[in-house]
C-alpha positions in Angstrom: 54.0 29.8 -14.1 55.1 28.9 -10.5 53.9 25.4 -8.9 51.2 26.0 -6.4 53.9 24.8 -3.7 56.6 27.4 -4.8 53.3 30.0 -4.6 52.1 28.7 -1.0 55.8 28.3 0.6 56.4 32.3 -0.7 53.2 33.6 1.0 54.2 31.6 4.2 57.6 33.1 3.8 55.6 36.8 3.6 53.8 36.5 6.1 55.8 34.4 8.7 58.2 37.4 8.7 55.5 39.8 8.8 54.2 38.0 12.2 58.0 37.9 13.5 58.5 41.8 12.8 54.9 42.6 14.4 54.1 44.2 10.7 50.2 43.7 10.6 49.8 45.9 7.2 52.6 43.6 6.0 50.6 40.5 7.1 47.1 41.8 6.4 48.3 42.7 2.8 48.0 39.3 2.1 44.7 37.9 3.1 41.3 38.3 1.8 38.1 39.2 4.1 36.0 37.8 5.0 37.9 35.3 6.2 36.9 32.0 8.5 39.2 30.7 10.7 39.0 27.2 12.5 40.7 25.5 15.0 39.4 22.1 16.9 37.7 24.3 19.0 35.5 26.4 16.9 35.4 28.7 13.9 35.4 32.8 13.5 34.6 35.0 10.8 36.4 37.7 10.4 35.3 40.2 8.5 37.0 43.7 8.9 40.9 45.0 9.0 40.2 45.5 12.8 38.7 42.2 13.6 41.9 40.7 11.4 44.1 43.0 13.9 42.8 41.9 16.6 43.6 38.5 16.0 47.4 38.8 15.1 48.0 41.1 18.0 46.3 38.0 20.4 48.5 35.2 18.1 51.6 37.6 18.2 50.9 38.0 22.1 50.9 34.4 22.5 53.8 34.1 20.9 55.7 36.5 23.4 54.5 34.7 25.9 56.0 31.5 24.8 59.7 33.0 23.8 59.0 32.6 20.3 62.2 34.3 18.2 61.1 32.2 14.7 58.8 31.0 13.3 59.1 28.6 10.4 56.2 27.3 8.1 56.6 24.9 5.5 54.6 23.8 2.5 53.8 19.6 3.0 51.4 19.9 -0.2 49.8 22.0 -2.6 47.9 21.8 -5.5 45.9 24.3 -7.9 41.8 24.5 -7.8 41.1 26.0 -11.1 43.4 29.1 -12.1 43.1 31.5 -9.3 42.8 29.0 -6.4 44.8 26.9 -4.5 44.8 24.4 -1.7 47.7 24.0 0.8 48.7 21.9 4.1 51.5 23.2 5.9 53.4 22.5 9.1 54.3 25.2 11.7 57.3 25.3 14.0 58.1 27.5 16.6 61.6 27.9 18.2 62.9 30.1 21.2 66.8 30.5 19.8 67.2 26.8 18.4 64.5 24.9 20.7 61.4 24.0 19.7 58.8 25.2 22.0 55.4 24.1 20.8 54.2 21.1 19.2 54.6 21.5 15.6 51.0 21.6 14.6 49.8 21.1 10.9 47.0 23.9 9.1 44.8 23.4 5.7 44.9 26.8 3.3 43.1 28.1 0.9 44.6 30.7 -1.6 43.5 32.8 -4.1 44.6 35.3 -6.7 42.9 38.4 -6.3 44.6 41.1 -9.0 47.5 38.9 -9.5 48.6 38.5 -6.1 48.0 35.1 -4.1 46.7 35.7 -1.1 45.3 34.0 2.1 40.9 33.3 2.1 40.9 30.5 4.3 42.5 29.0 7.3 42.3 25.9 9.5 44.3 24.8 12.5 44.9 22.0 13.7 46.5 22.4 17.0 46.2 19.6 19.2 45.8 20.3 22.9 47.3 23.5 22.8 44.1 25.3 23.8 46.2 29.1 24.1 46.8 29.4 21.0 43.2 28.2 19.9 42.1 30.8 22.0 44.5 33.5 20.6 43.6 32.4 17.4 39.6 32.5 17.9 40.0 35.4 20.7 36.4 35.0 21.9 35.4 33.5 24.9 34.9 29.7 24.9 31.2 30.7 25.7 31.2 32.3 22.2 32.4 30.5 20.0 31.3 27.9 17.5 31.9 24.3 18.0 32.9 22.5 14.3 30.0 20.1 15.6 27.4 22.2 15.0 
Protein backbone atom coordinates (compact mmCIF):
# COMPACT_ATOMS: atom_id res chain seq x y z
CA UNK A 1 0.00 0.00 0.00
CA UNK A 2 1.23 3.43 -1.05
CA UNK A 3 1.59 6.34 1.74
CA UNK A 4 -1.18 8.82 1.39
CA UNK A 5 1.74 11.38 0.33
CA UNK A 6 3.15 9.05 -2.50
CA UNK A 7 -0.93 8.75 -3.46
CA UNK A 8 -1.56 12.73 -3.23
CA UNK A 9 1.90 13.84 -4.94
CA UNK A 10 0.84 11.20 -8.13
CA UNK A 11 -2.59 12.70 -8.52
CA UNK A 12 -0.91 16.25 -8.47
CA UNK A 13 1.51 14.88 -10.81
CA UNK A 14 -1.83 13.67 -13.12
CA UNK A 15 -3.39 16.39 -13.09
CA UNK A 16 -0.78 19.20 -13.10
CA UNK A 17 0.21 17.88 -16.58
CA UNK A 18 -3.25 17.47 -17.61
CA UNK A 19 -3.78 21.42 -16.80
CA UNK A 20 -0.32 22.13 -18.70
CA UNK A 21 -1.48 20.07 -21.95
CA UNK A 22 -5.04 21.77 -21.84
CA UNK A 23 -6.36 17.91 -21.45
CA UNK A 24 -9.70 18.51 -19.45
CA UNK A 25 -10.89 14.65 -19.89
CA UNK A 26 -7.40 13.94 -18.60
CA UNK A 27 -7.96 16.31 -15.66
CA UNK A 28 -11.70 15.69 -15.11
CA UNK A 29 -10.86 11.92 -14.98
CA UNK A 30 -9.72 12.50 -11.74
CA UNK A 31 -12.23 14.35 -9.67
CA UNK A 32 -15.45 13.49 -8.15
CA UNK A 33 -18.75 15.71 -8.58
CA UNK A 34 -20.13 17.37 -6.86
CA UNK A 35 -17.36 19.11 -5.96
CA UNK A 36 -17.00 22.51 -3.69
CA UNK A 37 -14.36 24.69 -4.35
CA UNK A 38 -13.14 27.59 -1.95
CA UNK A 39 -10.97 30.26 -2.07
CA UNK A 40 -10.79 33.40 0.53
CA UNK A 41 -13.29 34.82 -1.47
CA UNK A 42 -16.10 32.39 -1.56
CA UNK A 43 -17.06 28.86 -2.34
CA UNK A 44 -18.75 27.08 -5.61
CA UNK A 45 -20.28 23.90 -6.13
CA UNK A 46 -19.76 22.36 -8.98
CA UNK A 47 -21.81 19.83 -9.94
CA UNK A 48 -21.68 18.72 -13.72
CA UNK A 49 -18.70 17.84 -16.37
CA UNK A 50 -19.62 21.35 -17.93
CA UNK A 51 -19.63 23.44 -14.84
CA UNK A 52 -16.01 21.47 -13.99
CA UNK A 53 -15.04 22.72 -17.74
CA UNK A 54 -15.86 25.73 -17.34
CA UNK A 55 -13.68 26.25 -14.57
CA UNK A 56 -10.32 24.82 -15.93
CA UNK A 57 -10.77 26.60 -19.18
CA UNK A 58 -11.07 30.09 -16.83
CA UNK A 59 -7.95 28.71 -14.48
CA UNK A 60 -6.11 27.54 -17.75
CA UNK A 61 -6.98 31.12 -19.26
CA UNK A 62 -5.44 32.75 -16.39
CA UNK A 63 -2.73 30.88 -16.65
CA UNK A 64 -1.98 32.12 -20.32
CA UNK A 65 -2.43 35.22 -19.27
CA UNK A 66 0.35 35.15 -16.74
CA UNK A 67 3.07 33.25 -19.09
CA UNK A 68 2.66 30.22 -17.19
CA UNK A 69 4.93 27.23 -19.07
CA UNK A 70 4.88 24.80 -15.55
CA UNK A 71 3.30 24.28 -13.09
CA UNK A 72 4.65 22.38 -10.13
CA UNK A 73 2.59 21.06 -7.04
CA UNK A 74 4.00 19.49 -4.21
CA UNK A 75 2.65 17.35 -1.42
CA UNK A 76 3.63 19.36 2.31
CA UNK A 77 1.42 16.66 4.07
CA UNK A 78 -0.89 13.94 3.91
CA UNK A 79 -2.50 11.59 5.88
CA UNK A 80 -5.28 8.76 5.49
CA UNK A 81 -9.06 9.32 6.83
CA UNK A 82 -10.29 5.86 7.06
CA UNK A 83 -9.44 3.50 3.91
CA UNK A 84 -10.77 5.27 0.98
CA UNK A 85 -10.06 8.90 2.12
CA UNK A 86 -7.40 11.13 2.36
CA UNK A 87 -6.39 14.61 3.48
CA UNK A 88 -3.67 16.66 1.80
CA UNK A 89 -1.96 20.34 1.90
CA UNK A 90 0.00 21.16 -0.96
CA UNK A 91 2.00 24.08 -2.28
CA UNK A 92 1.63 25.43 -5.88
CA UNK A 93 4.28 27.09 -7.96
CA UNK A 94 4.05 28.64 -11.21
CA UNK A 95 6.99 29.53 -13.48
CA UNK A 96 7.23 31.32 -16.90
CA UNK A 97 10.64 29.36 -18.27
CA UNK A 98 12.55 29.35 -14.77
CA UNK A 99 10.87 32.49 -13.01
CA UNK A 100 8.41 32.26 -10.66
CA UNK A 101 5.53 34.40 -11.54
CA UNK A 102 2.93 34.06 -8.86
CA UNK A 103 3.07 33.80 -5.18
CA UNK A 104 3.29 30.25 -4.37
CA UNK A 105 0.04 29.76 -2.71
CA UNK A 106 -0.83 26.71 -0.42
CA UNK A 107 -4.39 24.45 -0.99
CA UNK A 108 -6.23 21.82 1.51
CA UNK A 109 -7.39 18.43 -0.47
CA UNK A 110 -9.57 15.95 0.06
CA UNK A 111 -9.21 12.53 -1.78
CA UNK A 112 -11.09 9.63 -2.21
CA UNK A 113 -11.00 6.17 -3.71
CA UNK A 114 -13.88 5.69 -5.83
CA UNK A 115 -13.38 2.07 -7.77
CA UNK A 116 -9.83 1.95 -6.85
CA UNK A 117 -8.73 5.09 -8.22
CA UNK A 118 -7.92 8.25 -5.88
CA UNK A 119 -9.42 10.95 -7.02
CA UNK A 120 -10.00 14.75 -6.19
CA UNK A 121 -13.69 15.56 -3.92
CA UNK A 122 -12.64 18.60 -2.40
CA UNK A 123 -10.58 21.70 -2.85
CA UNK A 124 -9.56 24.77 -1.00
CA UNK A 125 -7.31 27.69 -2.03
CA UNK A 126 -5.60 29.68 -0.29
CA UNK A 127 -4.40 32.41 -2.55
CA UNK A 128 -3.61 35.45 -0.78
CA UNK A 129 -4.29 38.73 -2.67
CA UNK A 130 -4.21 37.26 -5.88
CA UNK A 131 -7.96 38.04 -6.51
CA UNK A 132 -7.59 36.64 -10.67
CA UNK A 133 -7.06 33.61 -9.97
CA UNK A 134 -9.86 33.45 -7.22
CA UNK A 135 -12.03 34.73 -9.76
CA UNK A 136 -10.90 32.14 -12.38
CA UNK A 137 -11.22 29.72 -9.90
CA UNK A 138 -14.87 30.64 -8.70
CA UNK A 139 -15.74 32.19 -12.28
CA UNK A 140 -18.88 33.98 -11.02
CA UNK A 141 -19.27 37.33 -10.50
CA UNK A 142 -18.16 38.75 -7.11
CA UNK A 143 -21.97 39.69 -6.76
CA UNK A 144 -22.54 35.87 -6.82
CA UNK A 145 -20.69 34.29 -4.98
CA UNK A 146 -20.56 33.00 -1.36
CA UNK A 147 -18.53 34.66 1.26
CA UNK A 148 -16.82 31.70 3.77
CA UNK A 149 -18.46 34.17 6.39
CA UNK A 150 -21.75 33.26 5.84
Amino acid sequence: MHSARHIAEALLALTGKAMMADDFVAFHRHQILPQPIETFEGRKMVTTPAQMQVVFASVRAHQKRLGVTRLERHCAEAKFVGRENLEAVYTSYAYRNRTLIQQPYQSFAFLRLVGGAWKFAYCMYAVPGESRLNDALLNVPQAQSVPLST
